[in-house]
C-alpha positions as CSV (number, residue, x, y, z in Angstrom):
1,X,-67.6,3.5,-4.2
2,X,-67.1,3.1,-0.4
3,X,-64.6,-0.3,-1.4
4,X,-63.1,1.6,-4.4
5,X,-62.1,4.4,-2.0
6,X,-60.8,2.1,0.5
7,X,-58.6,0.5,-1.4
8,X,-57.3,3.6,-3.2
9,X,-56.2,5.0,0.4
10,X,-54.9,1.2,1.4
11,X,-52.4,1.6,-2.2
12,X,-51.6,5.2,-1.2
13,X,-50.3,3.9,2.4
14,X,-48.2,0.9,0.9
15,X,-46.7,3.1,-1.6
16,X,-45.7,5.6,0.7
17,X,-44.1,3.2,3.4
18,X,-42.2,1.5,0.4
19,X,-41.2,4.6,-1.1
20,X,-38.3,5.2,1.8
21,X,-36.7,1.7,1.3
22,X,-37.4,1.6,-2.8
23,X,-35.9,5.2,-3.6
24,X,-33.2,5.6,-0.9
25,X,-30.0,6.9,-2.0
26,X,-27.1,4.3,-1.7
27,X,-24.2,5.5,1.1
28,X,-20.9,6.6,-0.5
29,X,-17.7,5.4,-0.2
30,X,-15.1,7.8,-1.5
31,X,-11.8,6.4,-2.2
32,X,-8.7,8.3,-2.5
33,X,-5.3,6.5,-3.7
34,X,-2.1,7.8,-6.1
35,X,-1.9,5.1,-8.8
36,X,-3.0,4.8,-12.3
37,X,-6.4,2.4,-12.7
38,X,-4.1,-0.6,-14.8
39,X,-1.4,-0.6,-11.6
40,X,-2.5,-3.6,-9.1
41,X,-3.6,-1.0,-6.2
42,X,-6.0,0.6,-8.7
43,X,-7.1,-2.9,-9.5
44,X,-7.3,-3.8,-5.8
45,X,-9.8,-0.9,-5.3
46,X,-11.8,-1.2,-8.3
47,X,-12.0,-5.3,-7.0
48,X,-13.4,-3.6,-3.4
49,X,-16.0,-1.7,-5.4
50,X,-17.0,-4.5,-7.2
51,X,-17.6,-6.7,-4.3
52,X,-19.0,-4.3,-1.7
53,X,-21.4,-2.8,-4.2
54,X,-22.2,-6.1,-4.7
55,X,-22.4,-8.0,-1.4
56,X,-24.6,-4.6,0.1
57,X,-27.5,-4.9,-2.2
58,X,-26.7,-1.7,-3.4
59,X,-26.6,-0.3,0.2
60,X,-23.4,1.3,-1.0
61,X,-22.0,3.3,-3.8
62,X,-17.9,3.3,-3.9
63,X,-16.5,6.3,-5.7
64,X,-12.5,5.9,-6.5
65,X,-10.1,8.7,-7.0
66,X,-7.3,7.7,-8.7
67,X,-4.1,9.5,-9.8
68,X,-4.0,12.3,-6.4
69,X,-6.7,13.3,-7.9
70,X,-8.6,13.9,-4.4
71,X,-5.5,16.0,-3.8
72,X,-2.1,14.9,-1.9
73,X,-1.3,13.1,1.4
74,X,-2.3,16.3,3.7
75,X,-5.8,16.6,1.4
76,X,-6.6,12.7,1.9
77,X,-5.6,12.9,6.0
78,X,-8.2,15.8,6.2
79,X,-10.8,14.7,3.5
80,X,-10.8,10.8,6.2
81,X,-10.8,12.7,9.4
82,X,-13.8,15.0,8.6
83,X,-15.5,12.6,6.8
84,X,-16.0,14.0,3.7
85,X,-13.6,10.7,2.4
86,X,-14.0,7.3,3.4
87,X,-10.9,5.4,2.9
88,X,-7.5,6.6,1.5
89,X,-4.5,4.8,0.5
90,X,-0.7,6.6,1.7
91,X,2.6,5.7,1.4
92,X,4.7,4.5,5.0
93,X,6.9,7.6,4.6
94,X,4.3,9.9,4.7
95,X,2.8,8.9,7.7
96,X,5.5,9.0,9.8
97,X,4.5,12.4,11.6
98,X,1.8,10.0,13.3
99,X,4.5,7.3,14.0
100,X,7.9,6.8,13.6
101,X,7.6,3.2,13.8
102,X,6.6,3.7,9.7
103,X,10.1,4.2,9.3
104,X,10.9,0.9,9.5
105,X,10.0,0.4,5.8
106,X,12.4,2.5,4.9
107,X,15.6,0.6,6.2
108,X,17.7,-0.8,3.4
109,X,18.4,-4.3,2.8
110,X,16.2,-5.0,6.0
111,X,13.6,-7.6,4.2
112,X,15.0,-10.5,1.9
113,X,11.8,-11.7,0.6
114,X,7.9,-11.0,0.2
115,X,7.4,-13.9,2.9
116,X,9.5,-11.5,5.3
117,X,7.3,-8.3,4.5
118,X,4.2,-10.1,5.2
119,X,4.8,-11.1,8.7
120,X,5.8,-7.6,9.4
121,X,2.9,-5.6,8.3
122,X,0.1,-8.3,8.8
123,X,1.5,-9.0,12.4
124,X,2.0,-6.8,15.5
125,X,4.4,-4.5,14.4
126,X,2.8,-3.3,11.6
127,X,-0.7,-3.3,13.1
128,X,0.6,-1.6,16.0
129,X,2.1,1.2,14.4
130,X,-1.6,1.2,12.0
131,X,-3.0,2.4,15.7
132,X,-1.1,5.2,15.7
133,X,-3.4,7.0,13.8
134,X,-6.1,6.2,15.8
135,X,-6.2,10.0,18.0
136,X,-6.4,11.6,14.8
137,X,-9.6,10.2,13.9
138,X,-8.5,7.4,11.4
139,X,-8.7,3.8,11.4
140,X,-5.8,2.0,9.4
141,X,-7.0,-1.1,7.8
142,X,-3.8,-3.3,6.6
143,X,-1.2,-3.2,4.1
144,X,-1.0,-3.3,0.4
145,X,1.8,-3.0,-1.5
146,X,3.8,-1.2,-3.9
147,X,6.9,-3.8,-3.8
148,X,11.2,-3.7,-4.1
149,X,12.7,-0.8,-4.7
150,X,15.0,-1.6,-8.4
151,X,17.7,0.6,-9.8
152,X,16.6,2.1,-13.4
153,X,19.0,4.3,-15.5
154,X,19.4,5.5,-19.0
155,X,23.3,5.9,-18.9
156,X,25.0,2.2,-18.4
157,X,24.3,-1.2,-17.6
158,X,25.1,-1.7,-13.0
159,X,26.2,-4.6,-11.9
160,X,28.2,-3.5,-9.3
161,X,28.6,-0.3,-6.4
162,X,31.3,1.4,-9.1
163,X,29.2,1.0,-12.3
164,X,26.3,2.6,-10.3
165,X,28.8,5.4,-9.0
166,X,27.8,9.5,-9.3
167,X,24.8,8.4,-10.9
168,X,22.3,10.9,-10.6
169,X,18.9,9.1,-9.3
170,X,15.8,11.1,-8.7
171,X,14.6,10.1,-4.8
172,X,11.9,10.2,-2.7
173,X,12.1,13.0,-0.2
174,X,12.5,10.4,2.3
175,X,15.6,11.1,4.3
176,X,16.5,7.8,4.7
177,X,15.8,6.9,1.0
178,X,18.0,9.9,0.2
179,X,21.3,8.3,2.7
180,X,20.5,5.0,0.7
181,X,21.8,6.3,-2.7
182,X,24.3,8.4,-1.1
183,X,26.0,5.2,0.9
184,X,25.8,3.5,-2.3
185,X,27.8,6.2,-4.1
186,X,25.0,7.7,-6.1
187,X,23.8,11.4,-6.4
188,X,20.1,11.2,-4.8
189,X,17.9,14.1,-6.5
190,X,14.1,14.1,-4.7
191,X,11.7,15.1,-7.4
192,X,7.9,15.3,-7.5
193,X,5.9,12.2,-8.5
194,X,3.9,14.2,-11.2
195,X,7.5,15.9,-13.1
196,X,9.5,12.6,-12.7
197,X,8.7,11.2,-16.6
198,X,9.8,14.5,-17.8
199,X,12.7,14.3,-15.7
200,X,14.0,11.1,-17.4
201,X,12.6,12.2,-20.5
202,X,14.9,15.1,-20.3
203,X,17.6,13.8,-18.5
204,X,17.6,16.0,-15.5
205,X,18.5,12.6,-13.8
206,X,20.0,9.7,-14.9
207,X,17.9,7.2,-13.4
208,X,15.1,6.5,-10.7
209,X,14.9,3.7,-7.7
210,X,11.6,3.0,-7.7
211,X,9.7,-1.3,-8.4
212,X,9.0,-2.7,-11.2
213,X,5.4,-2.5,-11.4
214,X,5.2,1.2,-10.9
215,X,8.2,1.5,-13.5
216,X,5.7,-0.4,-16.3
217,X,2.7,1.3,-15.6
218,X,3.9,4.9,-15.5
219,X,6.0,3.9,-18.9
220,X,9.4,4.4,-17.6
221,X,10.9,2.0,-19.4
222,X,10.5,4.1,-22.5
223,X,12.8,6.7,-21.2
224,X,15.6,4.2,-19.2
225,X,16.6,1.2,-20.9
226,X,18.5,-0.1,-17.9
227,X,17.5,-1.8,-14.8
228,X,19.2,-3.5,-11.7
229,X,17.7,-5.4,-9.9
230,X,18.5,-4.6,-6.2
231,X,15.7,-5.2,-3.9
232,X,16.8,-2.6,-1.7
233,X,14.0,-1.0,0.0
234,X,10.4,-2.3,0.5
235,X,7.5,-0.1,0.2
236,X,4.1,-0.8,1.9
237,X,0.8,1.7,1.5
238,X,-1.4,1.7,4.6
239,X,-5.3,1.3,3.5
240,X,-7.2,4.2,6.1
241,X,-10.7,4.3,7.0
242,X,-12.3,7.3,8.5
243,X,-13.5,6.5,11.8
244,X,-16.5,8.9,11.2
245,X,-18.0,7.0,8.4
246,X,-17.1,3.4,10.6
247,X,-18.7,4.2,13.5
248,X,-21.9,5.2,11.4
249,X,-22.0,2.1,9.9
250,X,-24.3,-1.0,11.4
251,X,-22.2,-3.8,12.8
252,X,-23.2,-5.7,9.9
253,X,-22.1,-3.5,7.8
254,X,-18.5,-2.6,8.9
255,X,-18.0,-6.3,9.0
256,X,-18.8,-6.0,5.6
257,X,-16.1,-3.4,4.9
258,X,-13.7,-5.2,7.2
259,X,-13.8,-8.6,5.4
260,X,-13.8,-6.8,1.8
261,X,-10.5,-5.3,2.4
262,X,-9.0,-8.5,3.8
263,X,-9.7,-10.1,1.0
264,X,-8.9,-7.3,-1.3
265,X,-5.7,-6.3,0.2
266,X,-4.3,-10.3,-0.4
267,X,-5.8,-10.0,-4.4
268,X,-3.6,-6.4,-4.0
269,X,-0.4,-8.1,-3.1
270,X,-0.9,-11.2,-5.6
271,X,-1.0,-9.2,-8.6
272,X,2.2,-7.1,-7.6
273,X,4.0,-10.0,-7.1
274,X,2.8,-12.0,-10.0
275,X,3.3,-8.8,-12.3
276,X,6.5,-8.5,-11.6
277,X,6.8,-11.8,-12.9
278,X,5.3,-10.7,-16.2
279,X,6.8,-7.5,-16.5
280,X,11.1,-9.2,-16.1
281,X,9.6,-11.6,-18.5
282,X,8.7,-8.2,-21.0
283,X,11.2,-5.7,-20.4
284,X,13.8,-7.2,-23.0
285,X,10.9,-6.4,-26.1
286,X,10.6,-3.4,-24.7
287,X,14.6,-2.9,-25.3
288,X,15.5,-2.8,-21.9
289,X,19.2,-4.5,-20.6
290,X,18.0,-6.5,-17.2
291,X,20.8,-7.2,-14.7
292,X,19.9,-9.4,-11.5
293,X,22.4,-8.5,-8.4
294,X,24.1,-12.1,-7.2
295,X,23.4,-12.3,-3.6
296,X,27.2,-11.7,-3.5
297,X,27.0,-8.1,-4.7
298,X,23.6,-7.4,-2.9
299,X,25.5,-8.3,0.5
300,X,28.2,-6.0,-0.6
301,X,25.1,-3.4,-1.3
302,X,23.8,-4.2,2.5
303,X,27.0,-3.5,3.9
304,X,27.7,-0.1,2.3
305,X,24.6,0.8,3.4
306,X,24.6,-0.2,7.1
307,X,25.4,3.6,8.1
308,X,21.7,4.5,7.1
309,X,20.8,2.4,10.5
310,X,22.8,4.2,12.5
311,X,21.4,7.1,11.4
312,X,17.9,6.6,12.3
313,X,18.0,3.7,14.8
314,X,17.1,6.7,17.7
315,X,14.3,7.6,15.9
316,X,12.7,4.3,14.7
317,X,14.1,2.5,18.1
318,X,17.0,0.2,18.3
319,X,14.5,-2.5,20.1
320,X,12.1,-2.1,16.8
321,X,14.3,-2.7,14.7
322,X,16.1,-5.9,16.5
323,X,12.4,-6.6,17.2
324,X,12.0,-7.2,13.3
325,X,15.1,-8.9,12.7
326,X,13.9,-11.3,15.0
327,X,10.9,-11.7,13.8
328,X,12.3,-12.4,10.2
329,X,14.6,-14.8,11.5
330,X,12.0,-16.8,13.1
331,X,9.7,-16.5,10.5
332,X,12.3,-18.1,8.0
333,X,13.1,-21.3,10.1
């Protein structure tokens, strides 16, 4: 009996200092971005759940919001710096109340190729202006990618300046977005992501400037069966990380996170840059009149647009912005 009762209480203390590591809860990362799950961001993230679910052991549990539905830019800063969301995804333009160095991204004409873009937001220009957000609580992480900037319209085929002419373009509210169009002769009307279907649905506006892979997966090649493609603005979203949840994290652990979203954020830019690919390939079944700008007309394009500059080099910085020239041109030889 003695043996039988010693063995008993021998289980009962095994079970009970197994029971913390068997039954704890896993940590949650919340993730908080504005695409739809098929668009190559929302595939980047569901790619960093798979992987850091996997790689912890089940240490962690990662959550995704899509679509804003956390809420919008001013909800996600909040939800990172009180902790209450782990990492976010936000457009340049919208964080450029932390630094105006974001603007950079949205200089027209300013980056000729993918290979430019890369050694400006993997490098020390975009990493530096990343730090920015560092007082406020947040870590930024790196760079994904929503791509080039295209002209779409449901009125006429552009293949120059005067086709595209008092065309009436829905915008970002960016102010520099918005001098853009109006250099290039067009009528720039800002809308609201979540109305902008309906607005080319209805006609409201004639057209929108947005890339090709948002264009596809929001299904706006339904309601404009034109598109030009310009390769006018380039437009980066920063990945954030609430330094809250970071610096509760073991070293092991935030390496962890930190080589996930390295890898994640190079699968991110891949797939926009292969689907675009896909999607020029798709567009005519889909009844839509492509037209590629010759690099004669695109200069043309730069040109008329070279007023934006002056208009915002005070802000942004003269030196930034020969800074990234430079760095462009170097990068190309």
């Amino acid at each position: 009996m003695k043996r039988t009762t010693l063995l008993f209480l021998a289980a009962v203390v095994a079970a009970l200092l197994w029971a913390p590591v068997a039954f704890a809860a896993p940590t949650v990362i919340k993730i908080a971005h504005p695409n739809v799950p098929q668009h190559p961001m929302g595939q980047c993230f569901e790619k960093f759940k798979e992987l850091v679910e996997a790689r912890s052991d089940g240490r962690f549990r990662v959550d995704i919001y899509d679509s804003s539905k956390f809420g919008n830019f001013d909800s996600v800063v909040q939800g990172l710096q009180y902790g209450m969301l782990q990492m976010g995804s936000a457009s340049t333009p919208n964080l450029s109340p932390f630094s105006d160095s974001f603007l950079i991204y949205d200089l027209p004409f300013l980056f000729p190729d993918y290979e430019s873009t890369d050694l400006i937001t993997d490098g020390p220009i975009g990493m530096e202006a990343a730090k920015a957000l560092e007082n406020s609580g947040i870590i930024g992480l790196g760079y994904i990618e929503i791509g080039f900037r295209n002209l779409w319209n449901n009125q006429r085929t552009i293949t120059t300046m005067a086709d595209a002419k008092g065309l009436k373009i829905r915008s970002t509210p960016s102010k520099a977005h918005i001098a853009t169009l109006k250099a290039l002769g067009m009528n720039p009307t800002p809308i609201s992501w979540g109305e902008v279907y309906t607005a080319l649905q209805q006609k409201t506006v004639d057209g929108i400037d947005i890339d090709l892979n948002l264009a596809w997966y929001n299904n706006f090649p339904e309601v404009n069966n034109n598109v030009t493609i310009v390769n006018s603005l380039y437009s980066p979203h920063l990945v954030m990380l609430s330094q809250k949840f970071y610096d509760g994290l073991s070293p092991e652990d935030q390496r962890l996170i930190l080589d996930t979203f390295e890898e994640v954020k190079l699968y991110e830019r891949q797939l926009i840059r292969d689907g675009e690919k896909e999607i020029m390939a798709q567009l005519a079944d889909k009844g839509v009149n492509v037209t590629v700008l010759s690099d004669e007309e695109r200069a043309k394009w730069a040109e008329a647009t070279a007023s934006v500059y002056g208009e915002f080099e005070e802000r942004i910085g003269k030196e930034l912005i020969e800074q990234v020239r430079q760095t462009i041109a170097a990068g190309s030889n």
